[in-house]
MIVOPA-554240 format. One record per residue (C-alpha): x, y, z; residue in three letters; residue number from 0. Coordinates in nm, 2 decimals. Layout:
// residues N
+--------+--------+--------+---------+------+
:     px :     py :     pz : drenkol : lodo :
+--------+--------+--------+---------+------+
:      X :      Y :      Z :     ALA :  NUM :
...
+--------+--------+--------+---------+------+
***
This chain:
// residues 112
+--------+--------+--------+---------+------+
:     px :     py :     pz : drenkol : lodo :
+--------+--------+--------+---------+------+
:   0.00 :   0.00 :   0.00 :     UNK :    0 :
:   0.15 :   0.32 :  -0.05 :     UNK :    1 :
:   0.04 :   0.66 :   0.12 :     UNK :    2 :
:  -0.14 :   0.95 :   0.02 :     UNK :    3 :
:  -0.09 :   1.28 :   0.17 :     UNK :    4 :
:  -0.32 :   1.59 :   0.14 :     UNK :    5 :
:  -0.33 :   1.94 :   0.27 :     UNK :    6 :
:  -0.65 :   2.07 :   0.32 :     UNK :    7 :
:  -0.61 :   2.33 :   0.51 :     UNK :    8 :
:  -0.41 :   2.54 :   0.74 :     UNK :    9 :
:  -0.29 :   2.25 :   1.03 :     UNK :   10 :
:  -0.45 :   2.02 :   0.89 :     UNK :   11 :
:  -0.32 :   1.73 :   0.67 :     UNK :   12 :
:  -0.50 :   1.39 :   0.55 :     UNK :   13 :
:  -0.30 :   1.02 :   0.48 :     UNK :   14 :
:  -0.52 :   0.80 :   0.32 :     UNK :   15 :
:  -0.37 :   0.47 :   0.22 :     UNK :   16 :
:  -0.38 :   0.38 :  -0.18 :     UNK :   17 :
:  -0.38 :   0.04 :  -0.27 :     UNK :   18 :
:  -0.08 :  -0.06 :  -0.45 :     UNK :   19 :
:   0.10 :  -0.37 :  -0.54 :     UNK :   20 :
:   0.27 :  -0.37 :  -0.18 :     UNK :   21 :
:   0.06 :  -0.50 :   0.05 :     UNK :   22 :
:   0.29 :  -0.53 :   0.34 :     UNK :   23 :
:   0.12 :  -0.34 :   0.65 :     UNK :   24 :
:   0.43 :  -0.30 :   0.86 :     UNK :   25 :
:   0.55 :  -0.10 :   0.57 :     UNK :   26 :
:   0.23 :   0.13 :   0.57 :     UNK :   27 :
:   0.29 :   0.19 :   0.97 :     UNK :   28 :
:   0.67 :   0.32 :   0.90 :     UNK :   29 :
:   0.55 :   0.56 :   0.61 :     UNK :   30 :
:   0.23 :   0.70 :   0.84 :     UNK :   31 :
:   0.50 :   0.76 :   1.16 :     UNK :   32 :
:   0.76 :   0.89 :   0.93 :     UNK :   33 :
:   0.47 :   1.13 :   0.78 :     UNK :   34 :
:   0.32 :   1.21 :   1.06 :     UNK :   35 :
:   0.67 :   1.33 :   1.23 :     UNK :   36 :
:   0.79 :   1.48 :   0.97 :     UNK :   37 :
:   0.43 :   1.75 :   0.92 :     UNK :   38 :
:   0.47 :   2.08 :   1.04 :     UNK :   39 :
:   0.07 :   2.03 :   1.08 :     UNK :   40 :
:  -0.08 :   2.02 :   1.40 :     UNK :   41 :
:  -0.41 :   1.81 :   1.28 :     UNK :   42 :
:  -0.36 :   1.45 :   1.14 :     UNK :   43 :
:  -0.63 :   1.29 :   0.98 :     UNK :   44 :
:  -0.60 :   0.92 :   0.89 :     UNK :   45 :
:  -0.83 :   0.79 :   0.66 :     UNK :   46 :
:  -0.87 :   0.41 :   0.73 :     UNK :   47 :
:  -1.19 :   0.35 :   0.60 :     UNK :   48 :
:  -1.03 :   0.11 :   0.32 :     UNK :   49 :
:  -0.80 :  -0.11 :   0.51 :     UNK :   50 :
:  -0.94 :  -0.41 :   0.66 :     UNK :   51 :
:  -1.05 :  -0.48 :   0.99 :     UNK :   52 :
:  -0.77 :  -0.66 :   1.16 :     UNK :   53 :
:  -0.52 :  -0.43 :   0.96 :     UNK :   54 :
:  -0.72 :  -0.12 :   1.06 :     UNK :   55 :
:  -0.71 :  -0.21 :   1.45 :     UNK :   56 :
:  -0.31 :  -0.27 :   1.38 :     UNK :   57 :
:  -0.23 :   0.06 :   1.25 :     UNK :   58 :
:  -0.45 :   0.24 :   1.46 :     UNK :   59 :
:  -0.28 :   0.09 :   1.77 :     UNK :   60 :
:   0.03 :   0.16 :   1.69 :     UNK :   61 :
:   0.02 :   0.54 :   1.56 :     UNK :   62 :
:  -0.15 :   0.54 :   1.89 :     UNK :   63 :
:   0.11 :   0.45 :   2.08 :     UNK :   64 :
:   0.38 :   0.60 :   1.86 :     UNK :   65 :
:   0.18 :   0.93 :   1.93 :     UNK :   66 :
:   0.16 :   0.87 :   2.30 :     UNK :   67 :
:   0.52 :   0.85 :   2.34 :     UNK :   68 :
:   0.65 :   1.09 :   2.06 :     UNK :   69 :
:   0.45 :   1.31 :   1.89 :     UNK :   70 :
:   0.22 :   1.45 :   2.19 :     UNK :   71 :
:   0.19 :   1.79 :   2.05 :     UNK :   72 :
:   0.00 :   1.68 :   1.73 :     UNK :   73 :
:  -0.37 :   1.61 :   1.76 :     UNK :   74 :
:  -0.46 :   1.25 :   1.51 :     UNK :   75 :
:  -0.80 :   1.18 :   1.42 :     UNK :   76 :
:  -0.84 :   0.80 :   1.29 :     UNK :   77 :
:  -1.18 :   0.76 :   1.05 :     UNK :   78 :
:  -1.24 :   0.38 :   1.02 :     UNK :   79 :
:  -1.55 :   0.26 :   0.81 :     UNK :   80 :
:  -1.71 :   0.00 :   1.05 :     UNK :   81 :
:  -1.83 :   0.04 :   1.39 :     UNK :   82 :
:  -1.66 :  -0.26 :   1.54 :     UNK :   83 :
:  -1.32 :  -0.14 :   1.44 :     UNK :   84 :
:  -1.39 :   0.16 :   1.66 :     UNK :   85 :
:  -1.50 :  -0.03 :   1.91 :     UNK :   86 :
:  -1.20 :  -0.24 :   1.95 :     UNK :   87 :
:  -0.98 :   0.06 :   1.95 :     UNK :   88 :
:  -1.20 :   0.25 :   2.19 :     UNK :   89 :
:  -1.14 :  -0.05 :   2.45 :     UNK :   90 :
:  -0.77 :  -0.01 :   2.39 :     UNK :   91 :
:  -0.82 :   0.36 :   2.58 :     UNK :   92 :
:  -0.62 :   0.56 :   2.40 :     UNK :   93 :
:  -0.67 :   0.92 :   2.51 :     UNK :   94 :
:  -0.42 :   1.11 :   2.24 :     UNK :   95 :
:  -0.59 :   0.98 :   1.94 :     UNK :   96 :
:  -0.99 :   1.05 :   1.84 :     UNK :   97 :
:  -1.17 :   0.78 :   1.64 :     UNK :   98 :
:  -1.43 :   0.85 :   1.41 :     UNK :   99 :
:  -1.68 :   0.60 :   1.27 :     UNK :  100 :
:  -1.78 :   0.72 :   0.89 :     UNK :  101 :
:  -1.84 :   0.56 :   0.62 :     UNK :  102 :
:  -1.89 :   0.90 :   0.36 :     UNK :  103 :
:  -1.70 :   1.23 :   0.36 :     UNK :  104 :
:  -1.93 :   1.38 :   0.62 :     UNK :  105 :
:  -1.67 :   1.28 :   0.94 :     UNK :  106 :
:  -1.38 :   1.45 :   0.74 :     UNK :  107 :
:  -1.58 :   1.75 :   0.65 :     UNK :  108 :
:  -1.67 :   1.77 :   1.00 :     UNK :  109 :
:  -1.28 :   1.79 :   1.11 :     UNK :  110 :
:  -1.14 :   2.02 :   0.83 :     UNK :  111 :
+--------+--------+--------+---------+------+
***
């Protein structure tokens, strides 16, 4: 998978991952962490609503925690496209990172 990154405003940048002939997910995780330390943007949005459920729950645990202990100053929004996902990372308590359950353009409208 590779990674897109979008400005859409002022603080605010969107990674939504592509589908690509790479499908390894570890690889995903390094370019989202490297992305996400590397903004000068104080609003992360990260658009999972393509990536399957047990990959979505991966990724979303581990930017958590990578935000946690690094990148405290930065505020990440996750939008996953099934509720259950959410759920699942909701249990996981992380208080740095806001999930969003959306399955249209209304949650990132909503943000931006």
């Amino acid at each position: 998978m590779n990674l897109c990154l979008t400005n859409l405003r002022k603080n605010i940048s969107l990674l939504k991952p592509v589908k690509s002939g790479n499908r390894d997910i570890n690889c995903l995780i390094a370019q989202i962490k490297l992305l996400i330390s590397e903004s000068l943007d104080k609003n992360i949005i990260l658009d999972l609503t393509e990536i399957n459920f047990l990959d979505c729950i991966k990724v979303s645990a581990i930017v958590g925690t990578y935000h946690f202990l690094d990148l405290n100053h930065k505020k990440i929004y996750i939008i996953v496209g099934n509720k259950e996902v959410k759920d699942s990372i909701k249990t996981l308590s992380f208080d740095n990172i806001e999930i969003i359950y959306s399955s249209n353009n209304i949650a990132l409208e909503s943000i931006a």
